[in-house]
C-alpha positions as CSV (number, residue, x, y, z in Angstrom):
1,X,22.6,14.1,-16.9
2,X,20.7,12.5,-14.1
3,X,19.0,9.0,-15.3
4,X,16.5,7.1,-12.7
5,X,17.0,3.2,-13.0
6,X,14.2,0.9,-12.1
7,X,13.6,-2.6,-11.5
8,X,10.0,-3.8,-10.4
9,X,6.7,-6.7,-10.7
10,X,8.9,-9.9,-10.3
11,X,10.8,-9.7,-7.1
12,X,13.2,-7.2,-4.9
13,X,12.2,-3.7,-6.8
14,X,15.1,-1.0,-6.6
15,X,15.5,1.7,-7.6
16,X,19.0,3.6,-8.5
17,X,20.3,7.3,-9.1
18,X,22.7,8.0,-11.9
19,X,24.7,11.3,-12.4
20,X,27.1,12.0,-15.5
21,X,27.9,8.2,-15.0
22,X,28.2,8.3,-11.4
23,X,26.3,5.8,-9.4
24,X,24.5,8.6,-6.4
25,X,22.0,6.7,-5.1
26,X,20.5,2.8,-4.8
27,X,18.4,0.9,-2.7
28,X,15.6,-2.0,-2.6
29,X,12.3,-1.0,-2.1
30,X,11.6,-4.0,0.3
31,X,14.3,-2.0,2.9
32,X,11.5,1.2,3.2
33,X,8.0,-1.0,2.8
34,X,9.0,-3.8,5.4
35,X,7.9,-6.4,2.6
36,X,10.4,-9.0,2.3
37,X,11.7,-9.1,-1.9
38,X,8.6,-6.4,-2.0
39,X,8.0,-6.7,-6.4
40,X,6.1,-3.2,-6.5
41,X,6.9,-0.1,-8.0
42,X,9.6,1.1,-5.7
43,X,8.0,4.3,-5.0
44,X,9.5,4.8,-1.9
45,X,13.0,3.7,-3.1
46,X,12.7,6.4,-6.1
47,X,11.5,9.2,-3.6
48,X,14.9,8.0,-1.5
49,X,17.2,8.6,-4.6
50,X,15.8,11.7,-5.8
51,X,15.9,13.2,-2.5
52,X,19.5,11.8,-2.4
53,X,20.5,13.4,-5.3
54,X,18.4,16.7,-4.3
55,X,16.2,16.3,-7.9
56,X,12.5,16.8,-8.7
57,X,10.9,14.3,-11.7
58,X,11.4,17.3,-13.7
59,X,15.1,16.6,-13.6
60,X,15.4,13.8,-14.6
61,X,16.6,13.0,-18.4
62,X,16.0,9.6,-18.4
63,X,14.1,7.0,-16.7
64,X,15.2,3.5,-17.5
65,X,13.7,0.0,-17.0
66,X,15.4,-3.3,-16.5
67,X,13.4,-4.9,-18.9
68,X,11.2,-5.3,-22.0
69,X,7.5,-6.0,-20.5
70,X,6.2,-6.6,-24.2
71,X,8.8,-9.4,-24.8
72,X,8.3,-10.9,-21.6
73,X,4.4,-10.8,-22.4
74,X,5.0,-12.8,-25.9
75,X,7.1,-15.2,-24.1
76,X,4.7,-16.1,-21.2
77,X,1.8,-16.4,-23.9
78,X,3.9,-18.5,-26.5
79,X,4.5,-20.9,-23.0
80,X,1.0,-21.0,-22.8
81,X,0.2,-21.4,-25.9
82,X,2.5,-24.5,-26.1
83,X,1.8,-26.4,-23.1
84,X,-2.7,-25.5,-23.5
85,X,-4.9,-26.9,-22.2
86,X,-2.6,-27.7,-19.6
87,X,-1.2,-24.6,-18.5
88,X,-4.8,-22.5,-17.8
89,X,-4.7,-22.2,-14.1
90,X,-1.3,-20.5,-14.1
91,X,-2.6,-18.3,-17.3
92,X,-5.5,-17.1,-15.3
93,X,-3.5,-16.6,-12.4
94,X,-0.7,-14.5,-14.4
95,X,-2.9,-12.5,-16.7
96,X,-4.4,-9.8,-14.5
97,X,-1.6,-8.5,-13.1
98,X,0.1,-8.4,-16.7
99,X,-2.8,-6.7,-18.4
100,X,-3.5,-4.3,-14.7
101,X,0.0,-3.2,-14.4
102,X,3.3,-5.1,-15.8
103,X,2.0,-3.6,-19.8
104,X,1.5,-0.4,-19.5
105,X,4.9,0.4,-17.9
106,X,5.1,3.5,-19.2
107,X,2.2,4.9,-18.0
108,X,2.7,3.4,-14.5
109,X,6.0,4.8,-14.6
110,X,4.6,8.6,-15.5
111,X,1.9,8.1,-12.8
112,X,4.1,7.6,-10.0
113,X,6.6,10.6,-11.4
114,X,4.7,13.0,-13.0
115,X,6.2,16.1,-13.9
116,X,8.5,14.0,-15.6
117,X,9.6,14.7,-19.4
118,X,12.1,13.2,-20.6
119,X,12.4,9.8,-22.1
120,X,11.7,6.1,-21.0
121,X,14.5,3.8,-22.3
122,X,14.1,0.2,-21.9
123,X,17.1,-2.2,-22.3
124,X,16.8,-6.0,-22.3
125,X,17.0,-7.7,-19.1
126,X,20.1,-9.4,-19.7
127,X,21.8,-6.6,-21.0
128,X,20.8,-4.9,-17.6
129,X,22.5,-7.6,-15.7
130,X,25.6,-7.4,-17.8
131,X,25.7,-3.5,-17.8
132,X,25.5,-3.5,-13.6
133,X,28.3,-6.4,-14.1
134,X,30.8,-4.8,-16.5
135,X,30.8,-0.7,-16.1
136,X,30.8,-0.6,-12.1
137,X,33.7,-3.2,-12.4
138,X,37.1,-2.0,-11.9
139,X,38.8,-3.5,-15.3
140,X,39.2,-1.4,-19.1
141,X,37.7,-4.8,-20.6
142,X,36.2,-8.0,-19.5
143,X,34.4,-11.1,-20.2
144,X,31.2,-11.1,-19.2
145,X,28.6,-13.8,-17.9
146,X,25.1,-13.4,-16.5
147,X,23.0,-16.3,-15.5
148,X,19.6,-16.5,-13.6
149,X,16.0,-17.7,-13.8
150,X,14.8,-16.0,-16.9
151,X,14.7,-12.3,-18.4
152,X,12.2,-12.0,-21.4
153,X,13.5,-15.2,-23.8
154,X,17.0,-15.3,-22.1
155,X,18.2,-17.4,-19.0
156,X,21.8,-16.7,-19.1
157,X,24.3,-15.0,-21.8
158,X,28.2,-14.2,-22.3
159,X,29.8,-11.1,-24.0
160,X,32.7,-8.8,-23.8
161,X,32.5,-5.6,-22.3
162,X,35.4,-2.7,-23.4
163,X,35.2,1.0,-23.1
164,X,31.7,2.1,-23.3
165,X,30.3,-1.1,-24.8
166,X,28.6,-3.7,-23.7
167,X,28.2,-6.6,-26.6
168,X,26.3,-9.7,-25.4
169,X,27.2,-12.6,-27.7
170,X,25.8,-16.1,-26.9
171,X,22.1,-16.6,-24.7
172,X,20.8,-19.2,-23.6
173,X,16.4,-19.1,-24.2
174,X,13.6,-20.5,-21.7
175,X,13.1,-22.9,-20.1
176,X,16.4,-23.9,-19.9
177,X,17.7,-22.3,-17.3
178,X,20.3,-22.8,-14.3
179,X,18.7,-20.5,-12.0
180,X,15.0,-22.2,-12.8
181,X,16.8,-25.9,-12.4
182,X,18.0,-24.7,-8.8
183,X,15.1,-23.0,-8.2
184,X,13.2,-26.6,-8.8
185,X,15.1,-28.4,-6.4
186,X,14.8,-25.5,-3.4
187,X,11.2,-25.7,-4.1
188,X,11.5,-29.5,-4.0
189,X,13.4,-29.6,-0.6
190,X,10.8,-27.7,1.0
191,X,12.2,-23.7,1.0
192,X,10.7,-20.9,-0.4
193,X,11.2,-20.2,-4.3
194,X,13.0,-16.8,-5.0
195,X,14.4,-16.9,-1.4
196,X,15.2,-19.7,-0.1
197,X,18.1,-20.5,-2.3
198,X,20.6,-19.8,-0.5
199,X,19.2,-22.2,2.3
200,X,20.4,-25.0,0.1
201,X,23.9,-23.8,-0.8
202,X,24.1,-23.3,2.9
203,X,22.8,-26.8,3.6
204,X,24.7,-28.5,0.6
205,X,27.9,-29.2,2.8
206,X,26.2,-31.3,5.0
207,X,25.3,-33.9,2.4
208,X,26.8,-36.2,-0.1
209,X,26.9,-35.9,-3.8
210,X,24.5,-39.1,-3.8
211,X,22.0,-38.1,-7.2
212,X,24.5,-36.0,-9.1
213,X,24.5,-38.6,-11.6
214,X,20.6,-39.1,-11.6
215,X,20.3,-35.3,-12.3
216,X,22.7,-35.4,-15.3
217,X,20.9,-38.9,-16.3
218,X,17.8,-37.6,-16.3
219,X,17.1,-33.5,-16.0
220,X,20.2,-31.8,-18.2
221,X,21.7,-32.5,-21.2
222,X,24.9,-30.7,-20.2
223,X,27.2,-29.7,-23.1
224,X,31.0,-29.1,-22.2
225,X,30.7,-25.6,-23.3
226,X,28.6,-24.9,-19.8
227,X,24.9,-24.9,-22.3
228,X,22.2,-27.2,-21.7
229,X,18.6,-28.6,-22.1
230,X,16.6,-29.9,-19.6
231,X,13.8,-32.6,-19.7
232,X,10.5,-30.6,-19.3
233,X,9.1,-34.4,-18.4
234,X,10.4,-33.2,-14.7
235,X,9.6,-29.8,-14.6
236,X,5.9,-28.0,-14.1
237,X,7.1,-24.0,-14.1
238,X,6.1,-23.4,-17.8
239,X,2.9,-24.5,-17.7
240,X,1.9,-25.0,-13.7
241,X,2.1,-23.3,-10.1
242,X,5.1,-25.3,-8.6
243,X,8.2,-26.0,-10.0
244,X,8.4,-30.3,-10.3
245,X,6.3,-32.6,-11.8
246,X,5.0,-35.9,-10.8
247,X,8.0,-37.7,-13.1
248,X,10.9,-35.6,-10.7
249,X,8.5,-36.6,-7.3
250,X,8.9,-40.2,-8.9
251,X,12.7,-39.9,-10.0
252,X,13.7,-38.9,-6.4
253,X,11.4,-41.0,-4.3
254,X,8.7,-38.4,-3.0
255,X,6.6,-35.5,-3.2
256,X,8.3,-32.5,-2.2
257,X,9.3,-31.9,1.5
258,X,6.8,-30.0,3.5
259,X,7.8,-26.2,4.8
260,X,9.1,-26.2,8.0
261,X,8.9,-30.4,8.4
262,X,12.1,-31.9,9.4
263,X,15.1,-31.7,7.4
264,X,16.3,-35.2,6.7
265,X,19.2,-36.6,5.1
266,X,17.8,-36.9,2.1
267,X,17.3,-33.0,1.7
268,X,21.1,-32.8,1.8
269,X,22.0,-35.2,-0.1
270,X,19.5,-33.4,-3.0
271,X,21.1,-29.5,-1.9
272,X,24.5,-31.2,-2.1
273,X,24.0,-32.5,-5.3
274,X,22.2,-29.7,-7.0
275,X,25.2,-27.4,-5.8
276,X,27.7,-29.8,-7.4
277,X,26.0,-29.6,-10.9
278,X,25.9,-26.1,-11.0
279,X,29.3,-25.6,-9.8
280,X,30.2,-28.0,-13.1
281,X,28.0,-25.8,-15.4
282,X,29.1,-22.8,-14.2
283,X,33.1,-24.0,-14.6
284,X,32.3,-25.1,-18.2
285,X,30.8,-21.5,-19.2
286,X,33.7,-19.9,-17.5
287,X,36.3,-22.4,-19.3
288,X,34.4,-21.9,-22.4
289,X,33.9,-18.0,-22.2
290,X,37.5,-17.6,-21.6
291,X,38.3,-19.7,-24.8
292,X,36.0,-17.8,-26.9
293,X,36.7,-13.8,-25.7
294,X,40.1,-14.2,-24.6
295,X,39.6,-12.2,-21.7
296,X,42.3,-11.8,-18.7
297,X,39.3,-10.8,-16.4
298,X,35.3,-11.7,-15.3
299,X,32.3,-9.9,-14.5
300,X,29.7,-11.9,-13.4
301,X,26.1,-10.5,-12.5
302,X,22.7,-12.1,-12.6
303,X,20.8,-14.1,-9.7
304,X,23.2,-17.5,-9.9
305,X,26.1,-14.9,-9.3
306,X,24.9,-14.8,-5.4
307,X,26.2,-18.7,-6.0
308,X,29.2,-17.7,-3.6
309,X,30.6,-21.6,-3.3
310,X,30.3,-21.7,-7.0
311,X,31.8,-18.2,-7.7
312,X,34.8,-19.6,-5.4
313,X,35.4,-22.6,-7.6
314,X,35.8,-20.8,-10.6
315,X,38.0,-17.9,-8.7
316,X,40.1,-21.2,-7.3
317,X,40.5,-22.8,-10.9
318,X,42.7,-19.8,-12.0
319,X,40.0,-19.6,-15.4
320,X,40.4,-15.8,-14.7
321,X,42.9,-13.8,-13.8
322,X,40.2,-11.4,-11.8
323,X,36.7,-11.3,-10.9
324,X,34.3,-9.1,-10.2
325,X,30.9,-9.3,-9.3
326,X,28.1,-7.0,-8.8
327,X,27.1,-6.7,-5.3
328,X,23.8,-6.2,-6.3
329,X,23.7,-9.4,-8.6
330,X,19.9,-10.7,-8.6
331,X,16.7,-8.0,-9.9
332,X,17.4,-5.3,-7.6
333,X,20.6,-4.7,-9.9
334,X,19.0,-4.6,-12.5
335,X,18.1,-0.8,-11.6
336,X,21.6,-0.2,-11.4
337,X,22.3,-1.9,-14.7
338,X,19.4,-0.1,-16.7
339,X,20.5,3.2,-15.7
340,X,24.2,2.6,-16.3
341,X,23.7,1.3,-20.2
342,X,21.4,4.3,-20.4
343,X,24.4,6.4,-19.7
344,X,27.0,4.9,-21.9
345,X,25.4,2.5,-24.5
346,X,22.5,4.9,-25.5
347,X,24.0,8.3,-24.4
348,X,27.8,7.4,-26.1
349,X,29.4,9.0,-22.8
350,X,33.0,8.1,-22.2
351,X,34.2,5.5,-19.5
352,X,37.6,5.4,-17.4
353,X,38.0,3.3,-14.5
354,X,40.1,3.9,-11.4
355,X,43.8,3.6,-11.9
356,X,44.1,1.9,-8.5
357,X,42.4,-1.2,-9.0
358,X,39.2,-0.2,-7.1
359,X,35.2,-0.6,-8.3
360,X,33.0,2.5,-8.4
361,X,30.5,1.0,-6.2
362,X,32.2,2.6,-3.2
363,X,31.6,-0.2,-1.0
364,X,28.3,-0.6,-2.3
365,X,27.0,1.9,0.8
366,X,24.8,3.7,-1.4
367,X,21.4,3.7,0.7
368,X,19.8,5.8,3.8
369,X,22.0,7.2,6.6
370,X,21.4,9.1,10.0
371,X,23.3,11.6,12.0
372,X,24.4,10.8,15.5
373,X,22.0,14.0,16.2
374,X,19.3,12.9,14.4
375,X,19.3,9.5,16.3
376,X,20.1,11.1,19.4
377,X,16.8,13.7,18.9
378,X,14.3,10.7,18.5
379,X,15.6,8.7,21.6
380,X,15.4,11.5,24.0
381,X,11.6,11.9,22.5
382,X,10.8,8.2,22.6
383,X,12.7,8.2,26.4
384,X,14.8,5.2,25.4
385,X,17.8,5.0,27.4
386,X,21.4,5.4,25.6
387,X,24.7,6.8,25.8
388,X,26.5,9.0,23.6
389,X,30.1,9.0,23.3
390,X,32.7,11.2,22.0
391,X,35.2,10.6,18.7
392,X,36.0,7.3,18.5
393,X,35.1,6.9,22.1
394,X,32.3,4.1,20.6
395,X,34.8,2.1,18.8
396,X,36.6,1.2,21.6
397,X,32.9,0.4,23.7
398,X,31.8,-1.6,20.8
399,X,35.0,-4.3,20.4
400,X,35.6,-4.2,24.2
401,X,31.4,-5.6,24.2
402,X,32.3,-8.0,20.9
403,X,35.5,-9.4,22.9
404,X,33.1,-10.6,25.6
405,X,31.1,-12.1,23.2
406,X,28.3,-9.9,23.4
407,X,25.8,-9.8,20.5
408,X,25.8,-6.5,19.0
409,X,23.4,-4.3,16.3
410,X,25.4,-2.6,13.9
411,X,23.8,0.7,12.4
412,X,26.7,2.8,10.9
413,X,26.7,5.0,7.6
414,X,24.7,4.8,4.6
415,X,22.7,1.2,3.5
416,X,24.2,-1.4,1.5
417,X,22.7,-2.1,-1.5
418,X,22.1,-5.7,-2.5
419,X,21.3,-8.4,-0.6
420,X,24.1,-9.0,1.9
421,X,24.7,-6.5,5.0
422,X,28.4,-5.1,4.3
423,X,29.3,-3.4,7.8
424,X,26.4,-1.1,7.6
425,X,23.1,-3.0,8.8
426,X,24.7,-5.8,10.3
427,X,24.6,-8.2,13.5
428,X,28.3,-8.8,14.6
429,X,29.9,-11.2,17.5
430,X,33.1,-12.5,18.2
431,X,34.2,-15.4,15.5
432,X,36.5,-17.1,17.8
433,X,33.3,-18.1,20.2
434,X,32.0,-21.2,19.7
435,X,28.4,-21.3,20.7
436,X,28.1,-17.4,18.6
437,X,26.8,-19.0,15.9
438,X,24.3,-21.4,17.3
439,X,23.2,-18.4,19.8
440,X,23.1,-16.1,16.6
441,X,20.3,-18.4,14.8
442,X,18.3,-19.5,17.7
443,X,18.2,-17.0,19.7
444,X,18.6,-13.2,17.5
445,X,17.8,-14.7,13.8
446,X,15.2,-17.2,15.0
447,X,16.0,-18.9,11.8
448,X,17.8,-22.8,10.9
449,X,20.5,-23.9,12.8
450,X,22.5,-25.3,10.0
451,X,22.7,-21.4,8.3
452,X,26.8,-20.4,8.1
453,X,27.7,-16.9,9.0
454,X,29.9,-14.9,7.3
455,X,33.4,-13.6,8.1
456,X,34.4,-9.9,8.2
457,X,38.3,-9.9,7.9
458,X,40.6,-6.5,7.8
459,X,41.4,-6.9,4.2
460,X,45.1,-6.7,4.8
461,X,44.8,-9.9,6.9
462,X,42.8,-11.9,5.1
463,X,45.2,-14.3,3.7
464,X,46.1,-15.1,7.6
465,X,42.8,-16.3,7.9
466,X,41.0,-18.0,4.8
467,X,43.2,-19.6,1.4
468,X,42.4,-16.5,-1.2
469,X,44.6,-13.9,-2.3
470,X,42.2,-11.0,-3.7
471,X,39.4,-8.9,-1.6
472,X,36.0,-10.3,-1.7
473,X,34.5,-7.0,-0.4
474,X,30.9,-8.0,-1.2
475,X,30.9,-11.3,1.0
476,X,29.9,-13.3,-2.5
477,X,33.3,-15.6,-2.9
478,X,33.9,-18.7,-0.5
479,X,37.1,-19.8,0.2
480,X,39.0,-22.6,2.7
481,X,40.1,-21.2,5.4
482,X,43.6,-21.8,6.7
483,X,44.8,-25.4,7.3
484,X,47.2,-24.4,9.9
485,X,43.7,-23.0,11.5
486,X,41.5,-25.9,11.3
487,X,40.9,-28.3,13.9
488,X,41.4,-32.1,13.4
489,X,38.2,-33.7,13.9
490,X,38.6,-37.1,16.2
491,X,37.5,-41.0,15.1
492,X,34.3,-40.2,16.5
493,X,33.9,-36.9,15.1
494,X,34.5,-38.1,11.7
495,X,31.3,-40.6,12.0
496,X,28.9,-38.0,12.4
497,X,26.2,-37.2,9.5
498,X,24.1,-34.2,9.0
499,X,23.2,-31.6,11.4
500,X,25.3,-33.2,14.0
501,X,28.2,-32.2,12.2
502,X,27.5,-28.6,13.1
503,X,28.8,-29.0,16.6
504,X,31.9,-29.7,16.1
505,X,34.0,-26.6,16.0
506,X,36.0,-26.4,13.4
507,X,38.7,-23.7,13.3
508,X,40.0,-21.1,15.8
509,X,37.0,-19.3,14.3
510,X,34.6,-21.9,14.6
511,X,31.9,-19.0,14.5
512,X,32.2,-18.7,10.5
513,X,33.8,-22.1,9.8
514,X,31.2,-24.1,7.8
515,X,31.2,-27.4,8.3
516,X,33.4,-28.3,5.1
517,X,36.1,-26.1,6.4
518,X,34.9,-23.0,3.9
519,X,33.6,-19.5,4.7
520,X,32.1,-16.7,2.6
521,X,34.2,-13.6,3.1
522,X,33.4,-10.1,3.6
523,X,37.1,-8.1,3.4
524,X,36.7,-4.6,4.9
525,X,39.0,-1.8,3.5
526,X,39.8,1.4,5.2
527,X,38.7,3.3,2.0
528,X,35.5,1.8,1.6
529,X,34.5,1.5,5.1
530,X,36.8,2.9,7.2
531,X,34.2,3.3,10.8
532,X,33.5,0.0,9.9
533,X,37.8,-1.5,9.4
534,X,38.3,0.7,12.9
535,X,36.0,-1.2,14.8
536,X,37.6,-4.5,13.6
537,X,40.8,-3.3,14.1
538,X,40.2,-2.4,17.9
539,X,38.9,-5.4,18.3
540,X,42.2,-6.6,16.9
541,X,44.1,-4.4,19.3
542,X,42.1,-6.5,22.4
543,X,41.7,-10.1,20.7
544,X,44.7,-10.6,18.2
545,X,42.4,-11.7,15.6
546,X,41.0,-9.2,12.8
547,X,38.0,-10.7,11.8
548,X,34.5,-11.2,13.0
549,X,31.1,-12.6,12.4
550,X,28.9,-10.1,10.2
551,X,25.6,-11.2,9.3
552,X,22.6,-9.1,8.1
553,X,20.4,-7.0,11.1
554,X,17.2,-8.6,10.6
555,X,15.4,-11.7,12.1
556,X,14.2,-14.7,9.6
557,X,11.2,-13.7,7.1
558,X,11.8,-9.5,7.3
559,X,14.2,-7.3,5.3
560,X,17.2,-6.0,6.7
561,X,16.7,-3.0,8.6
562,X,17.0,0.2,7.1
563,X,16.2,3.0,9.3
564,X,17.1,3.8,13.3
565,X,13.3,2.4,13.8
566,X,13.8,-0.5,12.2
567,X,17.0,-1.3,14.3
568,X,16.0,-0.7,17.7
569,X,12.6,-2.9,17.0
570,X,14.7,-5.9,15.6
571,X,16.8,-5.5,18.7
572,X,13.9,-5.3,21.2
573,X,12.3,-8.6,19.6
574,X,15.6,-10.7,19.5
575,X,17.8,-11.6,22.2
576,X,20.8,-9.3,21.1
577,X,22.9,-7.6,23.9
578,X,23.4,-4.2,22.6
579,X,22.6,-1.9,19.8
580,X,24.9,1.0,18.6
581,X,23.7,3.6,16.7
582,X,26.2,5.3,15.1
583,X,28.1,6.8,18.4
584,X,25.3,5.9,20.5
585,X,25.0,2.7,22.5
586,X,21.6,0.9,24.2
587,X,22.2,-2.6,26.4
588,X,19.3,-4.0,25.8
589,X,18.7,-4.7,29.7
590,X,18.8,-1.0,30.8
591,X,15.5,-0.4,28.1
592,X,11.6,-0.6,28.7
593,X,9.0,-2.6,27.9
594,X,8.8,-2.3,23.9
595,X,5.8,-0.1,22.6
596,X,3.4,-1.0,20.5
597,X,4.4,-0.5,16.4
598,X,1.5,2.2,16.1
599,X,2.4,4.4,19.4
600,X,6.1,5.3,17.9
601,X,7.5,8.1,16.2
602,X,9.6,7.9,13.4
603,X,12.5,10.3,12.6
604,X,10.7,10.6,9.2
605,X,7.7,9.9,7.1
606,X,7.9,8.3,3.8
607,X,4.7,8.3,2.8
């Protein structure tokens, strides 16, 4: 039985191949249109897993969306209908897109796959979260919490999953919502809404916890059981275009910070704080889901679930025995999640998990690959100069160039799906050099100084490195790292505020120390990525340490890269030293002048 999942028309379309319950195929279509959290149909994501799993339309059985558009309709006019007159410039701004495109799913759906007969099967979206979280996961049974902006009437819910079931039990309705309340205050520190999130868990560390207590005053209601309400009086998303009202500009002092103005102290202070209450709410939900189920282990999916600090704490508070979290945690997921209840909520097919304690997400590498050959064919056409090396030959290259902290572009193996870059797509450097991560942002992301970077440890080393004692293969736990690692900061040090506090090294691997001594963890396992746990462990041969800086092969404001194209162009624009391509390796000072976009020739055409 083949079942096509798809997510699309809010943000970060996917699309995902299913097969008798195995997960074949997966990938966003932002990573083939060049369109950063691209929301259209992912038509060129759903040519890439039908040509994965060598299908026509014709053979597909089912075709299964994240959502319920009708729902979603009734709750958007209902919101309206509440808050009108007010709320008529975001109606008129909404409604042609709903009435174009978003309704008529269906339709859109047969349009783009045409010889397609079989049936369209549309679960809730919640249920798609939780169905991505629980079945890919590697436990028999386990709680199960989702949590994010808003589905159709749900913003976060809580269930047990056990053999082939999936049985939500508690939501949580619009507009109170976690995701929405931390959405408010990334708009109101000046990032991007639906991106820039993780900008202010990354800044949080550098501030103090100053208006916790004005948030739970004022914006929440905050229940011990992890619900809530919020004040609407400070919020403007049901029935506006931004996220805060006047009453929140007047609570904290300000309208909201500018884009790209200065970051002040004041903008930490508010990310720090924001980050504390949700750590708090999502500790109560866990405390309080564990009570009710009884559960030994977690799943966690949803877009609050990419809340890596906060997925630490509860990991840290022993609430669980294990967690597990879908790589793919936000919309893109969703796909995965559709297409999985498909198979075993609505199809009744058995489920049995790995015996060894393993996922069946494989490493989440479930995208686009290229052959050495391949590669090789459209460099010798494009006369880009390279060297090929033999076997392993390019393992041994590559962590001799990382041990003289070279910057180098990682293309190796299928794509990751989700939004980190696993070992796959990724921009790597040396961990134990201290200017790598400054030189990282400025010079090869081009993006804010203050962004962390990730660790990639050998996963039988990482409890030499960070305080954890399970894999985080999916880079979406923070942990401490060591004490016997960190460096004591001096009188002087210790006075610093802010940004300033980003010079101060902070470990032996002040490359992915944050500032508060914490680092979100990518573990590598042989099994999973073995190319990938070979390079680090040459690098370990030459170095002594097994770990290094991974973080996604793209420059601020683009997807990551996807195909051999996309790499060498991000590596021509940034100030990276070298790019490999799978045994193939370019210094970026041996190649010409870069071409103009139009003038090059791609390996292959997707359109």
């Amino acid at each position: 039985m083949n079942i096509l999942g798809i997510s699309a028309f809010y943000h970060d379309s996917a699309a995902c191949l299913v097969r008798d319950g195995e997960i074949i195929a997966a990938a966003q279509e932002e990573r083939f249109s060049r369109k950063k959290h691209d929301h259209r149909l992912p038509r060129h994501a759903i040519e890439y897993c039908l040509s994965e799993g060598g299908l026509k339309p014709e053979n597909l059985d089912f075709v299964a969306f994240y959502d319920k558009p009708w729902i979603k309709f009734e709750r958007l006019l209902e919101t309206y209908l509440a808050y009108a007159p007010e709320g008529i410039s975001s109606f008129l701004k909404a409604m042609p897109l709903w009435l174009k495109e978003k309704l008529w799913m269906g339709e859109r759906i047969k349009s783009a796959l045409p010889e397609f007969g079989g049936s369209l099967i549309y679960p809730e979206h919640h249920q798609s979260h939780a169905a991505s979280a629980f079945f890919p996961s590697p436990f028999e049974r386990a709680a199960i919490i989702t949590m994010d902006g808003v589905g159709e009437w749900a913003t976060a819910s809580w269930g047990v999953g056990h053999d082939n079931i999936v049985d939500l039990k508690y939501e949580m309705h619009f507009p109170h919502s976690l995701g929405l309340l931390y959405t408010a205050f990334t708009y109101y520190t000046g990032f991007r809404v639906n991106s820039g999130e993780y900008k202010v868990m990354g800044l949080a560390p550098y501030g103090e916890p100053k208006y916790v207590q004005a948030i739970l005053d004022n914006l929440i209601d905050l229940k011990e059981d992890g619900s809530f309400r919020l004040n609407m009086k400070y919020f403007n998303y049901c029935q506006g275009l931004t996220m805060t009202s006047r009453h929140f500009h007047d609570l904290f002092g300000s309208p909201p910070r500018e884009p790209e103005s200065e970051l002040t102290q004041r903008e930490m202070d508010l990310a720090r704080s924001v980050q504390d209450v949700t750590e708090e709410i999502m500790l109560r939900m866990a405390r309080h889901v564990r009570r009710e189920t009884g559960e030994t282990n977690l799943c966690l999916a949803g877009g609050v679930a990419l809340n890596c600090v906060g997925n630490g704490k509860i990991l840290r508070e022993n609430i669980f025995d294990h967690i597990w979290i879908q790589p793919a945690a936000g919309d893109a997921g969703g796909a995965l999640g559709a297409a999985l209840f498909t198979w075993y909520n609505k199809s009744n097919q058995p489920r049995t998990v790995n015996g060894d304690g393993r996922d069946l997400q494989r490493g989440s590498y479930l995208g686009p690959s290229w052959t050495t050959d391949q590669i090789e064919d459209w460099l010798k056409k494009n006369n880009y100069p390279y060297t090929r090396y033999a076997n392993d030959d390019v393992l041994d290259e590559a962590s001799e160039l990382l041990a003289s902290e070279k910057v180098v572009g990682w293309f190796s193996g299928r794509m990751e799906f989700g939004p980190r870059a696993l070992g796959a797509r990724s921009i790597i450097g040396d961990a134990r050099s201290v200017k790598m991560q400054s030189t990282m942002n400025l010079k090869v992301k081009y993006r804010e100084s203050f962004r962390p970077f990730a660790p990639t440890v050998l996963a039988e080393d990482i409890g030499e490195y960070f305080e954890i004692d399970c894999p985080s293969p999916y880079m979406l736990l923070v942990a401490p790292v060591r004490k016997e690692r960190r460096k004591q900061m001096t009188d002087e040090q210790q006075k610093l505020f802010g940004i300033d506090k980003l010079h101060v090294p902070r470990s032996d691997i002040p490359a992915v120390t944050h500032v508060d001594y914490s680092a979100r963890i990518q573990s590598v396992d042989a099994k999973d990525q073995p190319r990938y746990h070979a390079l680090i462990s040459k690098f370990k041969e030459k170095t002594g340490y097994g770990v290094i800086v991974n973080t996604s092969f793209n420059v601020r404001g683009e997807p990551i890269i996807c195909s051999p194209k996309d790499a060498y162009l991000c590596f021509m624009r940034t100030e990276m030293d070298v790019l490999v391509l799978e045994d193939i390796i370019l210094h970026k000072d041996q190649q010409p002048e870069l071409k103009e976009e139009e003038d090059w020739r791609d390996i292959y055409e997707l359109d």
